[in-house]
C-alpha positions as a printed NumPy array, in Angstrom:
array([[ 33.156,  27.143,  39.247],
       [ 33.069,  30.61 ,  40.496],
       [ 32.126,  31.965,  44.506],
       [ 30.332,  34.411,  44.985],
       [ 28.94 ,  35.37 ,  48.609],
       [ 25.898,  34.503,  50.207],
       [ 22.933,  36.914,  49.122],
       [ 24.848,  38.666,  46.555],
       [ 23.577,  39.042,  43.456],
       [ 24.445,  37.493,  40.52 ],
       [ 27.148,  39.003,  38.109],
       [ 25.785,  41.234,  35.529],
       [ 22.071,  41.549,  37.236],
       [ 22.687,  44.981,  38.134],
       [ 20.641,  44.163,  41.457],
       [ 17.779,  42.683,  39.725],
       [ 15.881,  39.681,  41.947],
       [ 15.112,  36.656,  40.053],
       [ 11.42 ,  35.531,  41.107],
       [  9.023,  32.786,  39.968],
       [  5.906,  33.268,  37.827],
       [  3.333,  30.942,  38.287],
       [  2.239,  28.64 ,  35.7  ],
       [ -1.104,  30.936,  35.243],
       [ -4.692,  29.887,  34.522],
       [ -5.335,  26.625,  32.241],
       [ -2.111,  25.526,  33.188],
       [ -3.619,  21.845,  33.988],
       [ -6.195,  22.103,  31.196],
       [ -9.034,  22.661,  33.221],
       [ -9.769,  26.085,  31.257],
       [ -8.278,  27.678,  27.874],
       [ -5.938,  30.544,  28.541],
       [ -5.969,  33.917,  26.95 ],
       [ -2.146,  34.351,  25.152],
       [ -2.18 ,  37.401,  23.498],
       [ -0.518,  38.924,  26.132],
       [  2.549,  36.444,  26.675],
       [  6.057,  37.983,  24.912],
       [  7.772,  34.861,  24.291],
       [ 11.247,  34.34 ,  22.027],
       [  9.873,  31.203,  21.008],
       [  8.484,  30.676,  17.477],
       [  4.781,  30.678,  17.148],
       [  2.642,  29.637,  14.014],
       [  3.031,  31.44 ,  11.473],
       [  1.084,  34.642,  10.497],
       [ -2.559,  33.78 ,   8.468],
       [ -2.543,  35.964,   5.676],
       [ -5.277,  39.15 ,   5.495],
       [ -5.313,  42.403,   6.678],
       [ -2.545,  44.123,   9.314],
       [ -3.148,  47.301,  10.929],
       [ -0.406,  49.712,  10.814],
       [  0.552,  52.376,  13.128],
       [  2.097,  55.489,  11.357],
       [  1.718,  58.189,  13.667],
       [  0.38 ,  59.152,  17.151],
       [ -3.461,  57.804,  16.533],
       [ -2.964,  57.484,  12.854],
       [ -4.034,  53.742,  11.756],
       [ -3.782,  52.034,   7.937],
       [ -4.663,  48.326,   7.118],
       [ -2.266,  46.877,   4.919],
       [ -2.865,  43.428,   3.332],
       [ -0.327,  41.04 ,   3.932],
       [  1.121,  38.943,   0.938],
       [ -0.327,  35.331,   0.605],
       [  1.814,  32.346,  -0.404],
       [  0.387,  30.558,  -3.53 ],
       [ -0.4  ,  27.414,  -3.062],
       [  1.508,  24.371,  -5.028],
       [  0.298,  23.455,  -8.617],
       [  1.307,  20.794, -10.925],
       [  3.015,  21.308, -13.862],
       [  3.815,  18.717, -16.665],
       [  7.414,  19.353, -17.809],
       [  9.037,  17.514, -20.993],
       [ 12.71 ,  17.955, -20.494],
       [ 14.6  ,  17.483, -24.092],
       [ 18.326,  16.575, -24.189],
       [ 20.795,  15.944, -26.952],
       [ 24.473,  15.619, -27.623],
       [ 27.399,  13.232, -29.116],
       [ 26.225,   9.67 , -29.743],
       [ 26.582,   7.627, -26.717],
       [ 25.913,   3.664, -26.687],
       [ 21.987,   3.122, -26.071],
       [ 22.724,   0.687, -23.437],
       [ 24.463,   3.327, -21.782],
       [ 22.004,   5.639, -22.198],
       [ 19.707,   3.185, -20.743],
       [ 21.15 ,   2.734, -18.071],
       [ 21.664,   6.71 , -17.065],
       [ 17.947,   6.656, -17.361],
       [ 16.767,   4.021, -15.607],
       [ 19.172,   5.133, -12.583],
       [ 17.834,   8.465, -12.558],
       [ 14.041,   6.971, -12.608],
       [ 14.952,   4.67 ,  -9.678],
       [ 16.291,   7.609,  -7.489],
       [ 13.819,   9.82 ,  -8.508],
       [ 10.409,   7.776,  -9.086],
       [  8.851,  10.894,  -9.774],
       [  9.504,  10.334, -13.737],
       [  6.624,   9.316, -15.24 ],
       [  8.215,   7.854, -18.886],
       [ 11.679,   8.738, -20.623],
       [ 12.341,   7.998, -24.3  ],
       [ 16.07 ,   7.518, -25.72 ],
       [ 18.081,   7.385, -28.855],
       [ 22.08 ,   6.949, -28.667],
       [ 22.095,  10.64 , -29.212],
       [ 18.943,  12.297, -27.873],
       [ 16.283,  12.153, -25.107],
       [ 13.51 ,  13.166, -23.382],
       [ 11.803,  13.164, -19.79 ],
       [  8.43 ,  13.533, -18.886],
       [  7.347,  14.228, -15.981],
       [  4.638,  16.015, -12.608],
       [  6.145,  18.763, -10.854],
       [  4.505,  20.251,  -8.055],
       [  5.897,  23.892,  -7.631],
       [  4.321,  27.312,  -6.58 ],
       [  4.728,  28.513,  -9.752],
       [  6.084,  28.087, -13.546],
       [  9.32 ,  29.503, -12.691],
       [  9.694,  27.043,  -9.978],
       [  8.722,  24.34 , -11.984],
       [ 11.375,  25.221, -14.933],
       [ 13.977,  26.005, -12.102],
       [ 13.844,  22.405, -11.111],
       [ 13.459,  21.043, -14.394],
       [ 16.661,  22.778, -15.754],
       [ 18.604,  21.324, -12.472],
       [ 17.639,  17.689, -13.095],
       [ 19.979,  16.525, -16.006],
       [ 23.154,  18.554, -14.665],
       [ 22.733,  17.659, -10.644],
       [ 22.171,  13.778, -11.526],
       [ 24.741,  13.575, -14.347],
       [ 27.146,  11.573, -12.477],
       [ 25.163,   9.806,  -9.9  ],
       [ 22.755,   8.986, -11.936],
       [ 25.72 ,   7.829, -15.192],
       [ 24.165,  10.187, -17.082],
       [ 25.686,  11.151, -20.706],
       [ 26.935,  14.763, -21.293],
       [ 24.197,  15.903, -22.918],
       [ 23.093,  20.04 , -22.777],
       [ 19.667,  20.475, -22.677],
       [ 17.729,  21.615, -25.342],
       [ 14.187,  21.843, -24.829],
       [ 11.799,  22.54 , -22.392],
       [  8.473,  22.965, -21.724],
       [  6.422,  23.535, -18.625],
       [  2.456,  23.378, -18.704],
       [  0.033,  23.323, -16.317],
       [ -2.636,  20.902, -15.791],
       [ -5.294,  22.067, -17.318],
       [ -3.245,  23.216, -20.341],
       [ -2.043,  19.649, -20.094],
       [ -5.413,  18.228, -20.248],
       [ -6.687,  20.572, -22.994],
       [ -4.429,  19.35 , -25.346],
       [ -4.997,  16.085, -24.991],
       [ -8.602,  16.539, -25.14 ],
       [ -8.45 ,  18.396, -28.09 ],
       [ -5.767,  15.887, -29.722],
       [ -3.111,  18.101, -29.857],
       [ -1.391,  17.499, -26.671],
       [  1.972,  16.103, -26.693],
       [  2.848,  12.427, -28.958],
       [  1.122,   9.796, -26.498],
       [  3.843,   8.646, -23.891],
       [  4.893,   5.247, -24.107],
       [  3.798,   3.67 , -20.786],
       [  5.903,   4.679, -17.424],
       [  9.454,   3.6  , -17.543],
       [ 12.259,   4.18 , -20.063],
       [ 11.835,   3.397, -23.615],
       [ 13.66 ,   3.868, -26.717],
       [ 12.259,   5.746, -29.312]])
């Protein structure tokens, strides 16, 4: 605890008094209060995209258009993998795990030396989407019991590209129903 006299102020003020400020109009909610005055530290929302004026010089003014964030898309992503034979109940297994902690997974087919995921990825954009996808095998490999595979296909779509194949028959070989399967 430190003393300090009576009246003095307090250490590193430099003579500045500490007074109140009332809690201003609308404080009780009996009318909306006008805040575009208040200077605040605290975080506000954030910014709505469109135009910013810019101050460059003494009266000079520019508008400047402030970059929007894309909004999420889904993406269909088949995630091939392959490497030395492995037992298929093993395999299995690895699969199964990795569809139970991530439900996301819409099917997965296996072989005791190859497989592949399907799955809905909702990401901002293809780059996103393929950044995840090329995470999944390698950050799940051993909680999931997953083999050592290396990946060694992918392919990221969007949704309508998705659904244009199919429509047009050429879309990928029709998924076996959701779960894991062997080929």
């Amino acid at each position: 605890m430190r003393r300090v006299r009576p009246g003095a102020p307090p250490r590193g003020a430099g003579g500045r008094a500490l007074t109140s400020v009332g809690a201003g109009a609308g404080f009780d909610g009996s009318r909306p209060v006008d805040r575009t005055d208040d200077r605040t530290d605290e975080p506000g929302p954030l910014p709505v995209p469109g135009p910013t004026a810019v101050r460059t010089g003494p009266k000079a003014v520019r508008t400047e258009r402030t970059p929007e964030r894309a909004p999420s898309r889904l993406w269909h992503v088949t995630l091939s993998v392959s490497g030395a034979e492995i037992p298929l109940g093993e395999v299995r297994r690895g699969l199964e795990q990795l569809a139970h902690d991530h439900p996301f997974l819409l099917t997965s087919r296996y072989a005791n030396d190859h497989a592949e995921i399907r799955y809905w990825e909702e990401a901002r954009d293809l780059h996103d989407a393929a950044a995840v996808a090329l995470r999944l095998w390698g950050e799940h490999r051993s909680t999931a019991g997953l083999p050592p595979w290396e990946i060694v296909g992918l392919e990221v779509i969007d949704r309508e590209t998705y659904h244009q194949r199919v429509a047009e028959g050429y879309g990928p070989p029709p998924a076996a129903p959701v779960g894991v399967h062997p080929y």
